[in-house]
N, CA, C and O atoms as a GROMACS GRO file, in nm:
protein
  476
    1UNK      N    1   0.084  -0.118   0.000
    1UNK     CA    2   0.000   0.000   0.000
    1UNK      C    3   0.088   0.124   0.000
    1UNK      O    4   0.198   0.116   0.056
    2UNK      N    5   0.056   0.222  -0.050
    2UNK     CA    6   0.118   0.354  -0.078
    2UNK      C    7   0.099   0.429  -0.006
    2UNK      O    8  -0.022   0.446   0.013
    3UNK      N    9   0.208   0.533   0.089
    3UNK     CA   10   0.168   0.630   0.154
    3UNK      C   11   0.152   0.697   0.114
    3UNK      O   12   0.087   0.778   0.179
    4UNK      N   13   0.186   0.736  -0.013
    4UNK     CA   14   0.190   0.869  -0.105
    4UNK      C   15   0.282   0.987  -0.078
    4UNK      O   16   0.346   1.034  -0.171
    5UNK      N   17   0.294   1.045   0.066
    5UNK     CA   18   0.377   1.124   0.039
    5UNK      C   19   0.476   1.158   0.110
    5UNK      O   20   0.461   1.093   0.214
    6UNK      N   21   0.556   1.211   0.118
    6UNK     CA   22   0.704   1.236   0.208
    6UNK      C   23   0.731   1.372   0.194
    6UNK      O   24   0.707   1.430   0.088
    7UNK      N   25   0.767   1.415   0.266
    7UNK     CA   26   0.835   1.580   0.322
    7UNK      C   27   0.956   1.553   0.389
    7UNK      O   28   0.960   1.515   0.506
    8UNK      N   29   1.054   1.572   0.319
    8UNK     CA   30   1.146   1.576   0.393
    8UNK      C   31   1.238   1.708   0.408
    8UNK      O   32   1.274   1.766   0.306
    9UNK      N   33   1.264   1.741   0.498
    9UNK     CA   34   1.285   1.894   0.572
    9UNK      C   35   1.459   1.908   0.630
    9UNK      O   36   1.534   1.819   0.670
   10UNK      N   37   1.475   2.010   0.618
   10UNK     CA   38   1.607   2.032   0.706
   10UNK      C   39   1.577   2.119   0.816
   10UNK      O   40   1.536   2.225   0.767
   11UNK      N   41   1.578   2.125   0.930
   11UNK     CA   42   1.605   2.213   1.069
   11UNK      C   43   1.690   2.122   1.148
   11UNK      O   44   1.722   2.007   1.118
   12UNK      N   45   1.729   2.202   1.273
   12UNK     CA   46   1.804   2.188   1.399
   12UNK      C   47   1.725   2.185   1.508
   12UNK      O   48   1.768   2.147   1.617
   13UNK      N   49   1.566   2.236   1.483
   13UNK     CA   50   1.452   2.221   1.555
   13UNK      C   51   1.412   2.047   1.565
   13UNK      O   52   1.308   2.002   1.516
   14UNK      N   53   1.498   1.976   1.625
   14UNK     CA   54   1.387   1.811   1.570
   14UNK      C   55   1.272   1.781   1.682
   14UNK      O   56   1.181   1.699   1.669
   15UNK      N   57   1.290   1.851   1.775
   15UNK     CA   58   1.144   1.862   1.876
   15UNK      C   59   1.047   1.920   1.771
   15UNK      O   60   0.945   1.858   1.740
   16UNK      N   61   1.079   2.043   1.716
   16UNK     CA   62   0.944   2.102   1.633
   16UNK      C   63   0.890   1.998   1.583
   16UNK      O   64   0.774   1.960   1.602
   17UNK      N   65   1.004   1.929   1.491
   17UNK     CA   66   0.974   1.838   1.382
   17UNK      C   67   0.877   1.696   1.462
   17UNK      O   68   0.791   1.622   1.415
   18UNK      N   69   0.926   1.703   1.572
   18UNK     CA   70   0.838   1.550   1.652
   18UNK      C   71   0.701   1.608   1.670
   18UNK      O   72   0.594   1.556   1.638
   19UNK      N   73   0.724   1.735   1.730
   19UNK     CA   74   0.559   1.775   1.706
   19UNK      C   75   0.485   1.764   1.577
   19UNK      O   76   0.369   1.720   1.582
   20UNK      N   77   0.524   1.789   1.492
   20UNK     CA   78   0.454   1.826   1.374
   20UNK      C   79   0.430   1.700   1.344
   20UNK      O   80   0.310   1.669   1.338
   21UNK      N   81   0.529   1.595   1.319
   21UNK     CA   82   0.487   1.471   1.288
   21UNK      C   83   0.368   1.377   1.392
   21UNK      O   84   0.294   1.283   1.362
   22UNK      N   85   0.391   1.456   1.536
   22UNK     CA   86   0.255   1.419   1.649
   22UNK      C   87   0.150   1.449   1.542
   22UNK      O   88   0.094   1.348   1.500
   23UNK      N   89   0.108   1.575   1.485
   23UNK     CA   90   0.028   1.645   1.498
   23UNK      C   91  -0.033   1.598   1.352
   23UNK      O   92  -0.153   1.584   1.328
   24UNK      N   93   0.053   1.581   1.280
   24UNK     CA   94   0.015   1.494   1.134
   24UNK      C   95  -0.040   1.385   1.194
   24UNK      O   96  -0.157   1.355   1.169
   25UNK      N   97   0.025   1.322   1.269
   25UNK     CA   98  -0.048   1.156   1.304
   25UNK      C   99  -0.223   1.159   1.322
   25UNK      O  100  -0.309   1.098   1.259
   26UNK      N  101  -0.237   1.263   1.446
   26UNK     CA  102  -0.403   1.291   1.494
   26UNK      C  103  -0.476   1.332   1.373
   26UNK      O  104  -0.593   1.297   1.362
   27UNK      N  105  -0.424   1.400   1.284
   27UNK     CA  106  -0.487   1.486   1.193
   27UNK      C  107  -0.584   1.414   1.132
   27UNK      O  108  -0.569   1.292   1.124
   28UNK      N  109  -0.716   1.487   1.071
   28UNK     CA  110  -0.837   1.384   1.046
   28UNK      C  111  -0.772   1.359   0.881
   28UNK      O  112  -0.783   1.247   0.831
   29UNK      N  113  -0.713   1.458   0.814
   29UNK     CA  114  -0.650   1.403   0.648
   29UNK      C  115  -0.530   1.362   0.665
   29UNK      O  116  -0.478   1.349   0.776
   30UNK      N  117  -0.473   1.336   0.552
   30UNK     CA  118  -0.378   1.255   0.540
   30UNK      C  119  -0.262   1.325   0.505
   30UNK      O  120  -0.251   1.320   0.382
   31UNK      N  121  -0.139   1.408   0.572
   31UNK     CA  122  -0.040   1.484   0.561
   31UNK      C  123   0.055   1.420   0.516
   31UNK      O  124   0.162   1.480   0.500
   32UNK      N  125   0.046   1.292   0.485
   32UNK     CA  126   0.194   1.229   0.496
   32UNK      C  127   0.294   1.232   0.544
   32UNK      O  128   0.298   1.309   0.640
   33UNK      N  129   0.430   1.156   0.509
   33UNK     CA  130   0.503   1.159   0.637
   33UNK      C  131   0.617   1.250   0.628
   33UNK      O  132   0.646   1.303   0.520
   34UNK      N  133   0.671   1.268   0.716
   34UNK     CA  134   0.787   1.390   0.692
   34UNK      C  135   0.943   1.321   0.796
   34UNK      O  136   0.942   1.266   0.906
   35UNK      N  137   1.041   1.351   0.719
   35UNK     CA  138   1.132   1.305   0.752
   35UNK      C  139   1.269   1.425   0.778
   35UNK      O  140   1.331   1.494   0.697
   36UNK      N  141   1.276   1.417   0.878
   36UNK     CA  142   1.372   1.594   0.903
   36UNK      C  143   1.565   1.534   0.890
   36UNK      O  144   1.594   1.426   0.941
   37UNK      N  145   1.651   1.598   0.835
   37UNK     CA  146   1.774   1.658   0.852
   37UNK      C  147   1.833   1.765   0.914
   37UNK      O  148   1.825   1.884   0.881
   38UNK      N  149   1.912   1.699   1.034
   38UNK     CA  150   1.936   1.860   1.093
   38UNK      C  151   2.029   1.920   1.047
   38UNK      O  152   2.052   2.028   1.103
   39UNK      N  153   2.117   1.883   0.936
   39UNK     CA  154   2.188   1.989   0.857
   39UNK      C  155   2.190   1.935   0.704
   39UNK      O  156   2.172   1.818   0.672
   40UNK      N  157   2.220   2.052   0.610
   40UNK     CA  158   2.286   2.002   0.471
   40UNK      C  159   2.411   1.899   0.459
   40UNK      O  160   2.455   1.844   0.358
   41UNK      N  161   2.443   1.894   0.556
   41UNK     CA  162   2.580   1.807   0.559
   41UNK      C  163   2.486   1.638   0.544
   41UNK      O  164   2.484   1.554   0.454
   42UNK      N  165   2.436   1.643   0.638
   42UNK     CA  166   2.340   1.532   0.716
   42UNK      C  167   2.257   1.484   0.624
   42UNK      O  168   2.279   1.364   0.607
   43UNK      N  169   2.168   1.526   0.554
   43UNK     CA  170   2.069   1.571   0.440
   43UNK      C  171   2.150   1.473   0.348
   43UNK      O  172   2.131   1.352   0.330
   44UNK      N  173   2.314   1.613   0.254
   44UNK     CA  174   2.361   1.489   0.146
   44UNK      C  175   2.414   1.411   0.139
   44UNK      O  176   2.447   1.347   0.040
   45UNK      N  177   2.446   1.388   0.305
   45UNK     CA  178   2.579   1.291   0.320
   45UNK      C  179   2.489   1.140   0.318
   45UNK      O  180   2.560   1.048   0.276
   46UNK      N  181   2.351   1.097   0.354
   46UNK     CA  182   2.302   1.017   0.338
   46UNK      C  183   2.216   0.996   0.183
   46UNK      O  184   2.215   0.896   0.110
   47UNK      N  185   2.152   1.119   0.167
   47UNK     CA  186   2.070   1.073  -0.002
   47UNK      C  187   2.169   1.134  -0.083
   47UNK      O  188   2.172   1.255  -0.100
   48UNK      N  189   2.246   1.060  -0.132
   48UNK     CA  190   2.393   1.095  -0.239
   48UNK      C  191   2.282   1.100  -0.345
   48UNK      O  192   2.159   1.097  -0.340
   49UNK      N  193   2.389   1.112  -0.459
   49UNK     CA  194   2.303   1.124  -0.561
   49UNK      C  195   2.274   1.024  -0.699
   49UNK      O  196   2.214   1.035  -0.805
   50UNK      N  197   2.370   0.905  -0.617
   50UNK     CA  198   2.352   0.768  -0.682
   50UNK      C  199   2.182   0.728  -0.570
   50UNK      O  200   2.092   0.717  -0.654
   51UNK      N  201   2.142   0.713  -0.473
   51UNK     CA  202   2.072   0.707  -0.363
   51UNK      C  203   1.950   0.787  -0.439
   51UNK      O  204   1.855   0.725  -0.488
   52UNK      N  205   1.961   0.917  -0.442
   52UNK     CA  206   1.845   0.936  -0.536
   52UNK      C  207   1.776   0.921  -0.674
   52UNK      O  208   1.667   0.957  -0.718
   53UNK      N  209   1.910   0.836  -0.740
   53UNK     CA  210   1.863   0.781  -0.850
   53UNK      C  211   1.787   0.626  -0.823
   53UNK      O  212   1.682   0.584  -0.872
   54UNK      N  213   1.860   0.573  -0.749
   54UNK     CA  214   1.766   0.461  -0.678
   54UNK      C  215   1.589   0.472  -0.679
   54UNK      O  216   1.503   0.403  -0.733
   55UNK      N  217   1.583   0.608  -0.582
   55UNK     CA  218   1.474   0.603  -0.560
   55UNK      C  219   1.370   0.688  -0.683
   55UNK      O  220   1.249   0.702  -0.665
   56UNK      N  221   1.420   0.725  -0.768
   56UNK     CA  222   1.396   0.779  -0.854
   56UNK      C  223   1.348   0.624  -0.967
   56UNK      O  224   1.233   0.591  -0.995
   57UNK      N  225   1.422   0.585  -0.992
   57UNK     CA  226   1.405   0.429  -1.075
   57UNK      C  227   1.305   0.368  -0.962
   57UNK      O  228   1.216   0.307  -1.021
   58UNK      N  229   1.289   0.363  -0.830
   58UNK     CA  230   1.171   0.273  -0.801
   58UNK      C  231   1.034   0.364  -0.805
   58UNK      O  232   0.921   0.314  -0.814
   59UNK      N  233   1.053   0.466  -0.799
   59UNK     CA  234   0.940   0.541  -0.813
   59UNK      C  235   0.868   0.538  -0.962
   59UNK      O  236   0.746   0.527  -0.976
   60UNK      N  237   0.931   0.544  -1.033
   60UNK     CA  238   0.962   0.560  -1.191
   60UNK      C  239   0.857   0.396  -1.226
   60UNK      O  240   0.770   0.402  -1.313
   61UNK      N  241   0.877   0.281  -1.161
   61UNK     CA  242   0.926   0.164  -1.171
   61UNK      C  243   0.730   0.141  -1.124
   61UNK      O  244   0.625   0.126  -1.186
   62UNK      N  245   0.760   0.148  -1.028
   62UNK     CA  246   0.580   0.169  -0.942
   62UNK      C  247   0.583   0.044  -0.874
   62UNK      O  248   0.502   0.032  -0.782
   63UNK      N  249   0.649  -0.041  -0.897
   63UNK     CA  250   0.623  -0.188  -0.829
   63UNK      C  251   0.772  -0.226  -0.701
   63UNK      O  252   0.839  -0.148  -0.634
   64UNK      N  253   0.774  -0.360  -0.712
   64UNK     CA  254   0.913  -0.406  -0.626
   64UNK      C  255   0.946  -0.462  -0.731
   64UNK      O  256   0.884  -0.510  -0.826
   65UNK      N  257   1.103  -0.448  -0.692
   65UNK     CA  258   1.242  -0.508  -0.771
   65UNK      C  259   1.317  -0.572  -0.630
   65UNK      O  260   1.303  -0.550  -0.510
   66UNK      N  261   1.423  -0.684  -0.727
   66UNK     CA  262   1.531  -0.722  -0.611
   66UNK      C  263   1.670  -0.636  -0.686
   66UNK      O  264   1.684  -0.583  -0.796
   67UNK      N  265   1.728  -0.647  -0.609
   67UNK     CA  266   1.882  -0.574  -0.572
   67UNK      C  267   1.897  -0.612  -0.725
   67UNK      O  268   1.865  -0.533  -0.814
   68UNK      N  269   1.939  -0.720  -0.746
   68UNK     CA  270   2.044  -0.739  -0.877
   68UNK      C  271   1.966  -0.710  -0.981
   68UNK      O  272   2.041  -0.712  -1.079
   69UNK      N  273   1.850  -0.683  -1.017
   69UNK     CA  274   1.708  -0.662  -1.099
   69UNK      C  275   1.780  -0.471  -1.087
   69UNK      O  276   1.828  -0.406  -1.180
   70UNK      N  277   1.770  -0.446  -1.007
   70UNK     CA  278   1.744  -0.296  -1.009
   70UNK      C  279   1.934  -0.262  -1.054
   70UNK      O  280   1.965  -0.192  -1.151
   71UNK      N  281   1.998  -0.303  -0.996
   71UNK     CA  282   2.168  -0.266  -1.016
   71UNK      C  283   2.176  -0.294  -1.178
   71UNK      O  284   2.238  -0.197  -1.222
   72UNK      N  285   2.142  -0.381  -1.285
   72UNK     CA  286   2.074  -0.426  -1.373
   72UNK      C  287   2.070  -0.292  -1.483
   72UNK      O  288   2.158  -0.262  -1.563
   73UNK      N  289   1.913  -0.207  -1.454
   73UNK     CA  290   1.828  -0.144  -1.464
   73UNK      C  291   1.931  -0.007  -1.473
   73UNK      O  292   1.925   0.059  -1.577
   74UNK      N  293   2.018   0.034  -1.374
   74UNK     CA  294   2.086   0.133  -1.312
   74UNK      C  295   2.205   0.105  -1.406
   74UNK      O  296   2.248   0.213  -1.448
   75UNK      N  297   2.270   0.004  -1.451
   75UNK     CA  298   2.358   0.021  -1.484
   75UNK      C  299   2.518   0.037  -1.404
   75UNK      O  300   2.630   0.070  -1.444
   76UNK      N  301   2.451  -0.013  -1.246
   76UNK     CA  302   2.570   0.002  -1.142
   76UNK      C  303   2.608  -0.171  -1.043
   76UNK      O  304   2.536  -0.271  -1.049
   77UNK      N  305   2.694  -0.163  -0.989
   77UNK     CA  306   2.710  -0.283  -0.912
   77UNK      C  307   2.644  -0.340  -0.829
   77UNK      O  308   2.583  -0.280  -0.741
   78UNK      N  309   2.643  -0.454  -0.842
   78UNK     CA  310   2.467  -0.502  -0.736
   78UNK      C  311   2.597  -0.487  -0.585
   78UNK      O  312   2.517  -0.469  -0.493
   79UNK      N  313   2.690  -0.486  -0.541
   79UNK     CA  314   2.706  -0.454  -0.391
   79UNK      C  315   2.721  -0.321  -0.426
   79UNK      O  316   2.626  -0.310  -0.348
   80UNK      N  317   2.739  -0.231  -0.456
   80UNK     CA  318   2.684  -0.113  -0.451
   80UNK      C  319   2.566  -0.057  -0.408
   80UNK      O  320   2.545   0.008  -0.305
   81UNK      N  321   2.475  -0.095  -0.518
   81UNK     CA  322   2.276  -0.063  -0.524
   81UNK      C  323   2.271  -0.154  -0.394
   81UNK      O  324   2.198  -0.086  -0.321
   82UNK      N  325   2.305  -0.262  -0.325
   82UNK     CA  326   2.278  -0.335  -0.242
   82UNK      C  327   2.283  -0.285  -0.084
   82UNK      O  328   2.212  -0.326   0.008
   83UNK      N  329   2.418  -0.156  -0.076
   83UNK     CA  330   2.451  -0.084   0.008
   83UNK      C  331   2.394   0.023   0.056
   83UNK      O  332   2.362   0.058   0.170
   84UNK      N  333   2.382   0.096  -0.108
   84UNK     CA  334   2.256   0.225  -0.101
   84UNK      C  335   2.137   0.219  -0.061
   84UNK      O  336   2.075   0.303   0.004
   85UNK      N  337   2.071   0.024  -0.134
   85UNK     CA  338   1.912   0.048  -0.119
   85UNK      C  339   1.918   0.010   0.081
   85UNK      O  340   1.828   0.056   0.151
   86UNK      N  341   2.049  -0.087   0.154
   86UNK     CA  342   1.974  -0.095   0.267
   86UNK      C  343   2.011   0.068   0.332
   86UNK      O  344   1.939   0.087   0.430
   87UNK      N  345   2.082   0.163   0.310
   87UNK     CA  346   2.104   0.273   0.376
   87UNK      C  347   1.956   0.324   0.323
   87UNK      O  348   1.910   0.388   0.418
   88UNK      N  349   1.877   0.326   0.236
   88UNK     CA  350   1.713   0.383   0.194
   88UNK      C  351   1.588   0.301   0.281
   88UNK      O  352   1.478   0.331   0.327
   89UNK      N  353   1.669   0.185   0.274
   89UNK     CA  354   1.540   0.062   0.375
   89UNK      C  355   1.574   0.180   0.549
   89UNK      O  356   1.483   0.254   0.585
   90UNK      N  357   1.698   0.174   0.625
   90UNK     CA  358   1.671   0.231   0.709
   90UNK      C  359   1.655   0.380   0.752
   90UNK      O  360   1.646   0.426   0.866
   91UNK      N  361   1.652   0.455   0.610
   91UNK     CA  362   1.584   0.576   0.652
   91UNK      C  363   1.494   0.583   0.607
   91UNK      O  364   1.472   0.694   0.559
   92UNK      N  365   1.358   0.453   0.586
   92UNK     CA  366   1.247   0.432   0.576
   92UNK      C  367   1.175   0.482   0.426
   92UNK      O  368   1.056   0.501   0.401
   93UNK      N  369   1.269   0.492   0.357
   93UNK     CA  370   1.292   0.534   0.195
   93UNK      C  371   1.203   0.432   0.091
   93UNK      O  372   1.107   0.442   0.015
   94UNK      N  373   1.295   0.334   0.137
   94UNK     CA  374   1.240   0.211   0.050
   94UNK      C  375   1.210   0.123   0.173
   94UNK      O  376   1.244   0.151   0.288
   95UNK      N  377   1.121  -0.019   0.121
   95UNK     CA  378   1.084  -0.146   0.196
   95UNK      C  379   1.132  -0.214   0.162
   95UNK      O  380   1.204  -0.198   0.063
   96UNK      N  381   1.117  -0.338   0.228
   96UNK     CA  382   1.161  -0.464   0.181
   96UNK      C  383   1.041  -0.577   0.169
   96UNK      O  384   0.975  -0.575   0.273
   97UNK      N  385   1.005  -0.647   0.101
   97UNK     CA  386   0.901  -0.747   0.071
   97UNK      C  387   0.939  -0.801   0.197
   97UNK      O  388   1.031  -0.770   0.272
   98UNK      N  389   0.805  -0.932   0.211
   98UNK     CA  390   0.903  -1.047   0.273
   98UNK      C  391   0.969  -1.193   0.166
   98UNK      O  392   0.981  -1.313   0.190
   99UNK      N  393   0.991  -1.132   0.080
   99UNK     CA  394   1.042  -1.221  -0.035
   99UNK      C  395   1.154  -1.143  -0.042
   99UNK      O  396   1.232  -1.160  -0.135
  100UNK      N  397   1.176  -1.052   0.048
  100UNK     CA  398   1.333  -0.935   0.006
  100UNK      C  399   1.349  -0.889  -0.120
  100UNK      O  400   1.460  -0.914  -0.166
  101UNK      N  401   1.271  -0.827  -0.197
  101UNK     CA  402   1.238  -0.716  -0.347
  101UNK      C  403   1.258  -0.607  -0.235
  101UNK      O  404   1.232  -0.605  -0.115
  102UNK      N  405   1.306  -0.529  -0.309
  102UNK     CA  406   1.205  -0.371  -0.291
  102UNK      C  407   1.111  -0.279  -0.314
  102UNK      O  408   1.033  -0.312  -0.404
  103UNK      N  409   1.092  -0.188  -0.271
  103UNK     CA  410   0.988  -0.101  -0.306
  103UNK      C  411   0.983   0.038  -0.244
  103UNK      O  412   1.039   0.064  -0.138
  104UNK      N  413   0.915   0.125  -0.314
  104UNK     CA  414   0.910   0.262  -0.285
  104UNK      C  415   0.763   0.295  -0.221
  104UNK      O  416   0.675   0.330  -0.300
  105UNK      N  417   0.735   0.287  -0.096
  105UNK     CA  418   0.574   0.345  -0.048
  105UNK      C  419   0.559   0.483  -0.077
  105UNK      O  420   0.465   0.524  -0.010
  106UNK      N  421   0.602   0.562  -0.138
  106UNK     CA  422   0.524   0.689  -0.182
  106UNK      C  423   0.545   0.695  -0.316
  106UNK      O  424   0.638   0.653  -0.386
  107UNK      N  425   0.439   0.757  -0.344
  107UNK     CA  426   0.451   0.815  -0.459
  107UNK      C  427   0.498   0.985  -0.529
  107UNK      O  428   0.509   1.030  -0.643
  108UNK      N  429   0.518   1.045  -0.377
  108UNK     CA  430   0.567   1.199  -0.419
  108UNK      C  431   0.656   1.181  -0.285
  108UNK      O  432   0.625   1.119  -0.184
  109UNK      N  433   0.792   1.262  -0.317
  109UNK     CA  434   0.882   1.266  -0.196
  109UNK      C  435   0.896   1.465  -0.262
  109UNK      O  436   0.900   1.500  -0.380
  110UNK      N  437   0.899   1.544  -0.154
  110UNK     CA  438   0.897   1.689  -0.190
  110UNK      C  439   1.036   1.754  -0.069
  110UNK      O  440   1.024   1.771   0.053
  111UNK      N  441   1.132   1.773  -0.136
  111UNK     CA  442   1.254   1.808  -0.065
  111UNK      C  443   1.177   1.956  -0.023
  111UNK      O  444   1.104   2.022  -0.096
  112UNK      N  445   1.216   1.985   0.115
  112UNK     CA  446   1.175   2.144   0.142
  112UNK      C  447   1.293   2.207   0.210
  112UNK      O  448   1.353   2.152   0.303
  113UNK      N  449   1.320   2.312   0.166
  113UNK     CA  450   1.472   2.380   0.216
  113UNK      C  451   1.468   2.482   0.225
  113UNK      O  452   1.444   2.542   0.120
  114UNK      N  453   1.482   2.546   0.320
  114UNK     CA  454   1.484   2.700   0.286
  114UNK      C  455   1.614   2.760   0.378
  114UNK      O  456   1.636   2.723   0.493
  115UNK      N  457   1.689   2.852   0.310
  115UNK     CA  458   1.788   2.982   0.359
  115UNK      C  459   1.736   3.052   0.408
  115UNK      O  460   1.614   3.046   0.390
  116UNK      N  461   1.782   3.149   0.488
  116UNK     CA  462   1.734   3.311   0.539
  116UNK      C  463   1.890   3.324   0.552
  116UNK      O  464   1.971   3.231   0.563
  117UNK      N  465   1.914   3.448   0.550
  117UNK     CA  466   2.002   3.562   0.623
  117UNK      C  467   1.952   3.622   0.746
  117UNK      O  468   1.852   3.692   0.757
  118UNK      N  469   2.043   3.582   0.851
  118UNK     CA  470   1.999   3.602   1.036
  118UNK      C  471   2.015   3.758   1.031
  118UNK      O  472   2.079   3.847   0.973
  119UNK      N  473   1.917   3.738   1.128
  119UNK     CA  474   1.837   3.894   1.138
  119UNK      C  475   1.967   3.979   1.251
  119UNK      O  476   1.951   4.096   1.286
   0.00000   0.00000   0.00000
């Protein structure tokens, strides 16, 4: 089943962020889920940009794949894609069957970032 959607955020606030995700949970619609970074470092040092092609091809893809199916597909090394997809399984990115395929539960992931200049 599809959650449909993901927010994933950067602050240093991650209490805010536990609230908000409280507050999505009660909510009578469906906010989807949101996943916070407390810095840009943090942010690209985990979704590289082999990592977002991953999830880009399972999204793309709509179903589950296994590791060597998708490394395949990608054009990269299955212990490679094998490394990336479990670093995506535990930041709740991708799933795992219980036949061990993967899969992507949303269908929109929406990066949100914003700068200011301190007042």
């Amino acid at each position: 089943m599809s959650k449909c959607r993901l927010t994933i955020t950067l602050g240093l606030d991650w209490r805010g962020a536990l609230r908000q995700a409280g507050k999505a949970a009660t909510a009578s619609t469906d906010e989807g889920e949101t996943l916070n970074f407390e810095t840009p470092a943090a942010f690209f040092g985990r979704l590289t940009e082999r990592r977002w092609g991953i999830l880009q091809a399972m999204q793309h893809d709509g179903g589950t794949v296994g590791v060597r199916e998708l490394a395949r597909r990608l054009g990269r090394d299955v212990k490679r894609v094998h490394e990336d997809a479990a670093e995506l399984v535990t930041l709740g990115l991708l799933e795992r069957t219980e036949a061990g395929a993967l899969r992507c539960p949303f269908c929109d992931i929406h990066v949100d970032m914003h700068m200011a200049t301190a007042a």
